[in-house]
ZANU-431269 format. One line per field, with one value per residue (C-alpha): x, y, z. Coordinates in Angstrom, 1 decimal, decimal comma. Example, Ala and Ser with C-alpha at 12.3 -4.5 7.8 and 13.67 -1.06 7.14 Angstrom:
2
X	12,3 / 13,7
Y	-4,5 / -1,1
Z	7,8 / 7,1
% end
This chain:
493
X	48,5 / 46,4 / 47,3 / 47,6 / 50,3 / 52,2 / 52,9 / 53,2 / 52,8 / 55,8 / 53,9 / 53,9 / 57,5 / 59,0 / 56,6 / 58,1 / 61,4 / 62,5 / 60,9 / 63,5 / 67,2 / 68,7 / 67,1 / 68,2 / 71,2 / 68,0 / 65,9 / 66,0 / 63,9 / 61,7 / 60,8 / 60,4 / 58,4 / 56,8 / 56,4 / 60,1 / 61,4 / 58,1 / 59,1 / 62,6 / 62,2 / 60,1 / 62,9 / 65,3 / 63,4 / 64,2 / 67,9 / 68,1 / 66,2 / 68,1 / 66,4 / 66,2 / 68,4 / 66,3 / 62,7 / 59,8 / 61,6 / 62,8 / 59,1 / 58,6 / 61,5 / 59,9 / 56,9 / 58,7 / 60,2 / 57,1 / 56,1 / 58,8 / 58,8 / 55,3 / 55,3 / 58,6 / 58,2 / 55,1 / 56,7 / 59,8 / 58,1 / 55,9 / 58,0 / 56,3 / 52,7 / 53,7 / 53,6 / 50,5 / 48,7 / 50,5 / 48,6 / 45,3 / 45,0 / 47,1 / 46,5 / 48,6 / 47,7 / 48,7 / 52,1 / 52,1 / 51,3 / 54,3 / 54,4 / 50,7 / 51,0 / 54,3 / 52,8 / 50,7 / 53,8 / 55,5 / 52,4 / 52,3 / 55,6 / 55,9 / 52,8 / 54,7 / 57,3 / 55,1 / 52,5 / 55,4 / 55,5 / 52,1 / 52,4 / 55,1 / 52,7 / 50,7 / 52,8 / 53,7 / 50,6 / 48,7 / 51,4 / 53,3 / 50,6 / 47,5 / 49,1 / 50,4 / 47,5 / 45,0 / 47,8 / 47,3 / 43,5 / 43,7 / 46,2 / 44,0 / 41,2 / 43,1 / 44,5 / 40,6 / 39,6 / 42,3 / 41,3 / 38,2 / 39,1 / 38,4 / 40,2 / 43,7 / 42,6 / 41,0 / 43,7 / 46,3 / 43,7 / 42,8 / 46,3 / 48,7 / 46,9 / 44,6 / 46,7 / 49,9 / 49,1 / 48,2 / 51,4 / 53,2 / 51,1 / 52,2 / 56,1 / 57,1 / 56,4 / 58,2 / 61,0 / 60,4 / 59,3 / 62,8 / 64,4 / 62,0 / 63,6 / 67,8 / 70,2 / 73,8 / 71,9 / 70,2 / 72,2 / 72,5 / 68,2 / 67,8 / 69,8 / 67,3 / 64,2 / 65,0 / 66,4 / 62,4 / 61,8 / 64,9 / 63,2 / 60,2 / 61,7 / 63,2 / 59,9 / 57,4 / 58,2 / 58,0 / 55,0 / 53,2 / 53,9 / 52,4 / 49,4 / 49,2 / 49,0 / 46,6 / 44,2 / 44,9 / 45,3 / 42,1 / 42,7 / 46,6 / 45,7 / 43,5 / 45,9 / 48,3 / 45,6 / 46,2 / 49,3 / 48,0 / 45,7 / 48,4 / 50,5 / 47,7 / 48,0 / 51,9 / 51,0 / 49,8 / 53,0 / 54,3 / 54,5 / 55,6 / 58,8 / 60,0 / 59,5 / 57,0 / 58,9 / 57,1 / 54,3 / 54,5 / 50,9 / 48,3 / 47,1 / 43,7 / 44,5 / 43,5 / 45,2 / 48,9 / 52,1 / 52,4 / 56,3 / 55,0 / 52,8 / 55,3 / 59,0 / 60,8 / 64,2 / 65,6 / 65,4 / 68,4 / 71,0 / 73,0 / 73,9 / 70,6 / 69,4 / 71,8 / 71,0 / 67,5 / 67,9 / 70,8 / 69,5 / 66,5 / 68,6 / 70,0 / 66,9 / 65,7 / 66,6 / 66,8 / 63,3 / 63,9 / 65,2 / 62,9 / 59,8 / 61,7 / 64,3 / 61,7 / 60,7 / 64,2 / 65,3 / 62,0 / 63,1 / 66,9 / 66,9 / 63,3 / 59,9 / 61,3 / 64,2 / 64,4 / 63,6 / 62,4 / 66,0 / 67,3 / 64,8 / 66,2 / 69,4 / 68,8 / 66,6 / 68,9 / 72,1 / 70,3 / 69,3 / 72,6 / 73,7 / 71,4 / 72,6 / 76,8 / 75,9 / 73,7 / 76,7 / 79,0 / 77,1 / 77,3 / 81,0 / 81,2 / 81,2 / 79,1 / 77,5 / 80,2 / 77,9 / 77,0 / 80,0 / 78,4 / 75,6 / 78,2 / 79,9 / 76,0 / 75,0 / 77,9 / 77,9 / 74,4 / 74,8 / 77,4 / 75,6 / 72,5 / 74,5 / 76,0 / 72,3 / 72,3 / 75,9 / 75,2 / 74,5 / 75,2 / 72,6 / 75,5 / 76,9 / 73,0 / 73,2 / 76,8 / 75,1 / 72,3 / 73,8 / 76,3 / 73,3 / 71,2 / 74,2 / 74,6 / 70,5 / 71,1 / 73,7 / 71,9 / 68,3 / 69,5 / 71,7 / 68,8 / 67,2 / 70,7 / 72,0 / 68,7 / 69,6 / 72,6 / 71,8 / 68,7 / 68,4 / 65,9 / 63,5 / 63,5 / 63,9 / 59,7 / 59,7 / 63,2 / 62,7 / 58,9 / 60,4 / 63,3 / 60,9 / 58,9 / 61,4 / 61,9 / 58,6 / 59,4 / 62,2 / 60,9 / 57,6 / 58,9 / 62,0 / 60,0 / 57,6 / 60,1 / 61,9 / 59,2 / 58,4 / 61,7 / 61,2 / 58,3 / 60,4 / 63,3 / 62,7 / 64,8 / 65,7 / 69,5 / 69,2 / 66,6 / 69,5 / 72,1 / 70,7 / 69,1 / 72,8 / 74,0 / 71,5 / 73,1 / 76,6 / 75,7 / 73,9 / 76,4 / 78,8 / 76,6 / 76,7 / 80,4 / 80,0 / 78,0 / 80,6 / 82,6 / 80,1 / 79,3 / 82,7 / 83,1 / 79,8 / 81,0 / 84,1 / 82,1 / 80,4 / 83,2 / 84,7 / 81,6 / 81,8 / 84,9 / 84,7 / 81,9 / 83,6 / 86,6 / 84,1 / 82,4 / 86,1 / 87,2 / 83,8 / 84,1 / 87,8 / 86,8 / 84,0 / 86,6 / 88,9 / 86,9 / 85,9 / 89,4 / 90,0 / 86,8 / 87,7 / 91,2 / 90,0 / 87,7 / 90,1 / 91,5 / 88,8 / 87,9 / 91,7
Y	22,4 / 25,2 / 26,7 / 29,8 / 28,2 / 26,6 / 29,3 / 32,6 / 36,0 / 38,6 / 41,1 / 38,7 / 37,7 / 41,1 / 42,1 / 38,9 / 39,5 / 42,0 / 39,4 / 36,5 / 37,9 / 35,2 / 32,7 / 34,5 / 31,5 / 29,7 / 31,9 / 29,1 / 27,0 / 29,1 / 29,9 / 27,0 / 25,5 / 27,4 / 24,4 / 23,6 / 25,3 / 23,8 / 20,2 / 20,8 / 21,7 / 19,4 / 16,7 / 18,4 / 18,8 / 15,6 / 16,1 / 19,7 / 18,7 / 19,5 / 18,4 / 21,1 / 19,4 / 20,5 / 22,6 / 20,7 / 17,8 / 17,3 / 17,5 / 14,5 / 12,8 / 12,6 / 11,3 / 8,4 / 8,0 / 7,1 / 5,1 / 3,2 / 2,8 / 1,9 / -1,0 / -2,6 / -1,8 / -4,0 / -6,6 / -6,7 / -7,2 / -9,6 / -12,6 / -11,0 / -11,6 / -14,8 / -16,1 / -14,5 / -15,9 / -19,7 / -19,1 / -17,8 / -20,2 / -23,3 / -26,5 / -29,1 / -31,5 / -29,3 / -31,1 / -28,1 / -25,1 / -22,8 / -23,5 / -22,7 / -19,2 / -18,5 / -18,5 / -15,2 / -13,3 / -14,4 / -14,0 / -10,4 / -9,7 / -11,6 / -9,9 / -6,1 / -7,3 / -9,3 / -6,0 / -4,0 / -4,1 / -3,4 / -0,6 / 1,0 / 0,7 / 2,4 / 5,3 / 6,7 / 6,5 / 8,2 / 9,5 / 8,7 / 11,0 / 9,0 / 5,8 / 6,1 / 7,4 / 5,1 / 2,2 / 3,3 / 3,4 / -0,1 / -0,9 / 0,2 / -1,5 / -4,7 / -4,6 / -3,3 / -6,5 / -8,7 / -7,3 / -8,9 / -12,3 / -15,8 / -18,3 / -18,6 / -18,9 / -15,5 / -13,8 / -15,1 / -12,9 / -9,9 / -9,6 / -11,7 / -9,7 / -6,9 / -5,4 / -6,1 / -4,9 / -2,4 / -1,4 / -2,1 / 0,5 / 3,0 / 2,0 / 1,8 / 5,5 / 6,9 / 5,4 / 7,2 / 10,4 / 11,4 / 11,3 / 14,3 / 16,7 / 14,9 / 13,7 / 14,9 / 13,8 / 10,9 / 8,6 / 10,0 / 11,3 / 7,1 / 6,2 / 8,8 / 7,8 / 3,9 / 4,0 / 4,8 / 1,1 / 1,0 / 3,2 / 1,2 / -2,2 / -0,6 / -0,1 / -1,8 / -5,0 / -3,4 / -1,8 / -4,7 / -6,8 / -4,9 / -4,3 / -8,0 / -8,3 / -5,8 / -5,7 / -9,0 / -9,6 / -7,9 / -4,5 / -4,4 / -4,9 / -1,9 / 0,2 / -0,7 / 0,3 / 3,8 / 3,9 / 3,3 / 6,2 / 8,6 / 7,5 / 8,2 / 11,6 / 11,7 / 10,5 / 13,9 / 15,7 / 13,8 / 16,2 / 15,5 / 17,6 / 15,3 / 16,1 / 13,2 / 12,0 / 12,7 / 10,3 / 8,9 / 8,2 / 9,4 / 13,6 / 12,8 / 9,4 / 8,8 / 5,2 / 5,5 / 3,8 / 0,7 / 1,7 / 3,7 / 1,1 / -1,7 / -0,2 / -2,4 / -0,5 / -1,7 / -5,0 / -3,9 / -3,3 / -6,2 / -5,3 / -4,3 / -7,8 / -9,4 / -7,3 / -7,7 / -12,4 / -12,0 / -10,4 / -12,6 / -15,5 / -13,5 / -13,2 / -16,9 / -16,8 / -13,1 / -13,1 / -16,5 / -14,7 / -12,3 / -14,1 / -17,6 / -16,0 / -15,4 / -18,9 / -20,0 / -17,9 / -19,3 / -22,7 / -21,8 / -19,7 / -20,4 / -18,6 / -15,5 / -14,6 / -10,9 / -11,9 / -8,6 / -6,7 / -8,8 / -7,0 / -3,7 / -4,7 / -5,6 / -2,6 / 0,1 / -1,3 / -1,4 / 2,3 / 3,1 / 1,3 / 3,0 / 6,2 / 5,4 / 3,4 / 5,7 / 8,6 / 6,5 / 5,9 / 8,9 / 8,7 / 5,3 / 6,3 / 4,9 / 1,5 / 0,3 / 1,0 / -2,7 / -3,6 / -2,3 / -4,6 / -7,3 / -7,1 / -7,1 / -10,8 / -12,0 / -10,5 / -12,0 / -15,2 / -16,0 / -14,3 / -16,4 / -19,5 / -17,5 / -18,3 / -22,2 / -22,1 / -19,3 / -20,9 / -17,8 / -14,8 / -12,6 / -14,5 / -14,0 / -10,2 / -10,0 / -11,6 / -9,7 / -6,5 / -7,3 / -8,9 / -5,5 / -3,3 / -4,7 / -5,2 / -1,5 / -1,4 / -3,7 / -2,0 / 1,9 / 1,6 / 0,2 / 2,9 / 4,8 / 1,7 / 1,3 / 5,4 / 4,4 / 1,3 / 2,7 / 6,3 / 8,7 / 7,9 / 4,2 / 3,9 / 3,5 / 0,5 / -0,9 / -0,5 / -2,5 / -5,4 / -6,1 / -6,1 / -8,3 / -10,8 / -11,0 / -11,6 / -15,4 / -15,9 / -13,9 / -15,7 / -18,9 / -18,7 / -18,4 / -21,2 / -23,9 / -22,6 / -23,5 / -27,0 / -27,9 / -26,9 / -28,8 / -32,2 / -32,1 / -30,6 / -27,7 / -24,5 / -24,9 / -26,6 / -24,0 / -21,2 / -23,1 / -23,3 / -19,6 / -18,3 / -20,1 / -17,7 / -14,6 / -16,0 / -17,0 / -14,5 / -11,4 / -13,2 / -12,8 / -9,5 / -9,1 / -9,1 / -6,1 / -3,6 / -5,2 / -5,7 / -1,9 / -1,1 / -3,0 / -1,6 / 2,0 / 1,5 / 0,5 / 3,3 / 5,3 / 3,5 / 3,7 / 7,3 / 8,0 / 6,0 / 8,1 / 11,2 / 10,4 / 8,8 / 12,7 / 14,5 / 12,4 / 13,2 / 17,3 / 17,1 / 15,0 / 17,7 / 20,7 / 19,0 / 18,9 / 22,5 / 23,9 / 21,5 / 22,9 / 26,5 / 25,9 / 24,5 / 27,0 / 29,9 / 28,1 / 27,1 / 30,7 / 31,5
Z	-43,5 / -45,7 / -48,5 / -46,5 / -44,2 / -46,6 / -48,9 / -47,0 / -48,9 / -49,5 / -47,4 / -44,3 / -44,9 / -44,7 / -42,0 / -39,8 / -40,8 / -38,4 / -35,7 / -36,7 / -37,0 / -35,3 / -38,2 / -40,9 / -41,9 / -42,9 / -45,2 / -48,4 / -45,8 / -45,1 / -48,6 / -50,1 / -47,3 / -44,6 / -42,2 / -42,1 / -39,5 / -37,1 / -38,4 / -37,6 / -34,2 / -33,5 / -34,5 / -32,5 / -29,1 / -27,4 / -28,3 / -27,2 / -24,0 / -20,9 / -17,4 / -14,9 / -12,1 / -10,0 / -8,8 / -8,8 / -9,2 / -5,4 / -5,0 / -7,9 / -6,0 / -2,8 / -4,5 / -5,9 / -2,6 / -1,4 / -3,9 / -3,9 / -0,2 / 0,0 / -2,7 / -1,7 / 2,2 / 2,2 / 0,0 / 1,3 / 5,1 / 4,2 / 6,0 / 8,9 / 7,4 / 6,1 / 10,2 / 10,6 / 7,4 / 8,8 / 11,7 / 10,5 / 7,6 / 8,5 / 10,4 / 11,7 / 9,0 / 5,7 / 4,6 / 1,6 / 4,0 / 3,5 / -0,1 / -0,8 / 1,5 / -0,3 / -3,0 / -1,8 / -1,7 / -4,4 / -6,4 / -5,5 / -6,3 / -9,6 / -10,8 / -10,0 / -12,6 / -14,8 / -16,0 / -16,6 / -20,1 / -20,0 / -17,9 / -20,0 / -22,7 / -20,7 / -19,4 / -23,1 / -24,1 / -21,3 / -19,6 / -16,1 / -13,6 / -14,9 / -15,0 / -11,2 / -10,2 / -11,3 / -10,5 / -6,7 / -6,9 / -8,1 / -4,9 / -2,4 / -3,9 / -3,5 / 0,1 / 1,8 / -0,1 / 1,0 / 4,3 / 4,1 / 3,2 / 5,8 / 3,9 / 1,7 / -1,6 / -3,0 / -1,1 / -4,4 / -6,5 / -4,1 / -2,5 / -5,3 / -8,4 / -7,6 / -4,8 / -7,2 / -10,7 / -9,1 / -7,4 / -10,9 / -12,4 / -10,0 / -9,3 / -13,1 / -13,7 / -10,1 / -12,1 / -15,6 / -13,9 / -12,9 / -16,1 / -16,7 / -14,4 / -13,5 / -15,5 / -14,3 / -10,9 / -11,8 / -10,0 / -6,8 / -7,3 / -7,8 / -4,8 / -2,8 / -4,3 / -3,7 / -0,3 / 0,5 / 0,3 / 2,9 / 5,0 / 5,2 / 5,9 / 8,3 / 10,4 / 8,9 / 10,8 / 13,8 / 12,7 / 11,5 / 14,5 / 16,6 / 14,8 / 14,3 / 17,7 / 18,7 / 16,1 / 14,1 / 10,5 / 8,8 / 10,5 / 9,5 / 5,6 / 6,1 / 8,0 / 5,1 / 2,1 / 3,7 / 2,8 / -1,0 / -0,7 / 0,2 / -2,9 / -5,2 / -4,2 / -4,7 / -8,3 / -9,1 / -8,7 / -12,2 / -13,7 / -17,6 / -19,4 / -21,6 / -25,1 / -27,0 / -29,8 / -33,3 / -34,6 / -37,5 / -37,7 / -40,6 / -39,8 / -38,1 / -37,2 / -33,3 / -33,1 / -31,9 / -34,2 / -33,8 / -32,9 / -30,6 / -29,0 / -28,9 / -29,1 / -30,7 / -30,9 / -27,4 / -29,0 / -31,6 / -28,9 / -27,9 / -24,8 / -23,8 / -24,6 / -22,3 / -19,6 / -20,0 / -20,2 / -17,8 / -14,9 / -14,4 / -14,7 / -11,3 / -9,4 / -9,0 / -5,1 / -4,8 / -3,1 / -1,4 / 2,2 / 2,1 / 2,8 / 4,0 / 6,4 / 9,1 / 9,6 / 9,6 / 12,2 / 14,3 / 13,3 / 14,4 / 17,4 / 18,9 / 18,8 / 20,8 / 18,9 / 17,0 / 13,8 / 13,0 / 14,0 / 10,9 / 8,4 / 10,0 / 9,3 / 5,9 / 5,7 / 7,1 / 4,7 / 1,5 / 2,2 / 2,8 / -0,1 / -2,2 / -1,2 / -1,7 / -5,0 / -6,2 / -5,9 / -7,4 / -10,3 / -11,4 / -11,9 / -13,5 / -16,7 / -19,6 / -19,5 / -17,1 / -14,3 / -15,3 / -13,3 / -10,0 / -10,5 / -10,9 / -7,3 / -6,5 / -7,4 / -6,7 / -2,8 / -2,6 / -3,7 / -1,4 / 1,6 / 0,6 / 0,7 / 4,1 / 5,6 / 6,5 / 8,0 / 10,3 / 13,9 / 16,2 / 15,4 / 15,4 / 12,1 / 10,8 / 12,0 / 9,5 / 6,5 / 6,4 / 6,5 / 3,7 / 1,9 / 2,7 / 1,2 / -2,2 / -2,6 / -2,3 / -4,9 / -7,4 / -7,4 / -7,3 / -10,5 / -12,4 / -14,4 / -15,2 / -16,5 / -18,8 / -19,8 / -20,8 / -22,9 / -24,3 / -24,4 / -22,1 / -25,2 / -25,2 / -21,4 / -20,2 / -22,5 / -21,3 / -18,0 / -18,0 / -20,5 / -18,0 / -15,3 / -16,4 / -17,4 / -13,8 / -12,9 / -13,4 / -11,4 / -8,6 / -8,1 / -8,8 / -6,1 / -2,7 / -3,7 / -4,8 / -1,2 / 0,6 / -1,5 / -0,4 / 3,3 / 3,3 / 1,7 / 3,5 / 7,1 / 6,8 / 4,5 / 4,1 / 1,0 / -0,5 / 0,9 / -0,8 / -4,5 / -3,8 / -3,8 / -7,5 / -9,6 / -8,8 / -9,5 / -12,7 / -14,1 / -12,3 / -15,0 / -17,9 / -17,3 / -17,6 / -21,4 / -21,7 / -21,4 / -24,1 / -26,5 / -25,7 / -26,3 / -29,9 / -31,0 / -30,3 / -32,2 / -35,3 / -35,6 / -34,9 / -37,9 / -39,5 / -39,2 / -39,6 / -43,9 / -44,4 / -43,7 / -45,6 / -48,5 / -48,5 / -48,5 / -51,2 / -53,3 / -52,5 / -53,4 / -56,7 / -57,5 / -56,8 / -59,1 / -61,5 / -61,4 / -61,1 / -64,5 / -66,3 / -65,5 / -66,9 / -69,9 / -70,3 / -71,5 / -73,5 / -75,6 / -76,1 / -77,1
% end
């Protein structure tokens, strides 16, 4: 600051002084330091900050709803482009087929989890509109150029990387984006937002089939890179309100902190660690039916069975899921929201072990809808579970590390499915040990609530020794006045 700023003139003073009545508690401040009362506001923004519940954030809501309906629609239907790519691509002779074109799909999705840390980098440092935006551009780039691919192999780079990172750059901030404007709502706003994906399993299959059929693989990718266009337009409604948080970098200095670069302060909370190591121990089958269920049920029930009215169910559950578990989030308190996520993996394991033992398509229907249901339940509680471990501050960073912790576990499930397919003749086995992941890791997660609940007792105790510490020392330095002015007197008698 200048001279001029930092040490104000009497005349100015009493000129501004009628302007600021409601400051007057603090006029010692304002003396001694005329940038005080800028500083301090600054520090207090982001606590002060209250979301507007509301206005142009249903707008922002139904952007993310796209986005997220977009990204995961396609991935989540692409069982239904895994028979086309067998077909296109395979021969008769290939004893590895399914695993090498698993690995397209897995690839994909892997690499949406695996640049999140990257992309939360990203998103504080250029914000969450530029980073969608561009993170769709990058999207549609990928699927025209998938579209355009005769053989197996560059489609793990144009459709497993290009078309993926770029979808990572432009989910992670739909996520971020409605901290901005909901936080009494956040729950139910995150139920909303990721029953879009629901939505599009729902018809996408349907959709995809018959453009498989009519216009054949290349013309469907391209139909699909539309639907990347149009969510780099819905980028442009994120709309920042979050406060930034103050730099602590050099005046002048155009390099951010590193603090600000690499957050390391969602590293210091316990229970945010186990969250973040136990839910990809979780997700090792999770994407295992997804892409594997559709050649089983061909395997199972013949060529001509609806194997696209079991992504519907799955699709039309999860939504609804999303919806009820997104509501009821909102009054669990605290960070036992965790538990949700609990009843989650443990529903899915069993309904992935459910899978091989189902011989009537009715049985298959039941499965998948629970299956559906809790996917619901386990994806829509994400980001208020990371608010509550982290903070609205922290949460970009927390969000991208956990995600791409699960990048391993979901890239590396489908292709060890389909390995085992190829090996032993059948996927029951593969649906067995896809189902013992989710078990495991739901229990993991039973120990974040009590850690939670010790740490917040410390500082409570913490608190309260400091408090009595501060009494005892006021009462000490009062007793020592009273005893001084008593003495006093007398020394003058």
């Amino acid at each position: 600051m200048t001279e001029t700023q930092s040490e104000p003139t009497q005349d100015t003073a009493e000129a501004a002084a009628p302007l600021n009545v409601e400051n007057e508690p603090e006029p010692e401040a304002k003396q001694e330091n005329g940038d005080y009362k800028a500083s301090a506001s600054e520090e207090k923004a982001p606590q002060e900050f209250e979301p507007p519940e509301g206005g142009w954030g249903w707008v922002v809501m139904l952007a993310s709803m796209w986005c997220n309906g977009s990204v995961f629609g396609i991935q989540n239907a692409f069982g239904i482009m895994f028979v086309a790519l067998l077909e296109k691509f395979g021969s008769n002779d290939d004893d590895d087929l399914r695993f090498r074109t698993a690995w397209v799909g897995s690839l994909s999705m892997g690499m949406i989890f695996f640049c999140s840390p990257i992309v939360s980098v990203f998103t504080d440092l250029l914000g969450c509109r530029i980073t969608a935006v561009g993170g769709a551009a990058v999207a549609c780039v990928g699927l025209l150029a998938s579209s355009f691919v005769e053989s197996l192999g560059p489609l793990y780079f144009t459709y497993g990387i290009i078309f993926a990172c770029g979808c990572s750059f432009a989910y992670q901030p739909s996520l971020v984006i409605l901290g901005h404007y909901f936080k009494r709502r956040l729950g139910l706003v995150n139920g909303i937002v990721t029953a879009g994906s629901s939505v599009f399993t729902i018809t996408l299959p349907f959709m995809l089939s018959s453009l498989l059929d009519r216009v054949g693989l290349a013309h469907t990718l391209r139909v699909l890179s539309i639907f990347m266009f149009i969510l780099m337009l819905a980028g442009f409604t994120y709309k920042p309100l979050l406060p930034k948080p103050v730099s602590s970098s050099k005046t002048g200095s155009r390099c951010p902190s590193l603090n600000r670069v690499f957050n390391v302060n969602i590293w210091k909370s316990l229970g945010y660690r186990i969250w973040a190591f136990g839910i990809p121990a979780a997700l090792y089958g999770y994407f295992v039916p997804y892409v594997h269920l559709m050649t089983h049920v061909e395997e199972r029930f013949g060529q001509d069975a609806n194997k696209e009215f079991l992504l519907m169910c799955i699709g039309i559950t999860s939504g609804v899921g999303r919806l009820i578990f997104g509501r009821v989030a909102d009054y669990v308190p605290g960070v036992n929201k965790v538990y949700l996520q609990v009843s989650s993996f443990l529903v899915i394991g069993v309904m992935s072990m459910m899978i091989p033992l189902c011989h009537v398509f009715g049985g298959l229907i039941a499965v998948c809808l629970l299956m559906g249901l809790f996917d619901g339940c386990f994806i829509c509680i994400m980001a208020p579970i990371a608010f509550e471990l982290v903070g609205s501050q922290n949460v970009s960073q927390a969000i991208g590390f956990l995600l791409g912790m699960m990048s391993v576990p979901m890239t590396v499930g489908p292709p060890i499915a389909g390995f085992l397919r190829d090996r032993l003749g059948s996927y029951d086995v593969a649906f067995y040990l896809a189902g013992i992941p989710p078990i495991i890791g739901g229990a993991v997660l039973c120990l974040i609530p009590w850690v939670e609940a010790r740490r917040k007792r410390k500082e409570a105790k913490t608190a309260a020794d400091t408090t009595e510490k501060m009494l005892e020392s006021k009462s000490g330095t009062a007793d020592h006045a009273d005893a001084k002015e008593a003495k006093e007197p007398e020394s003058v008698i």
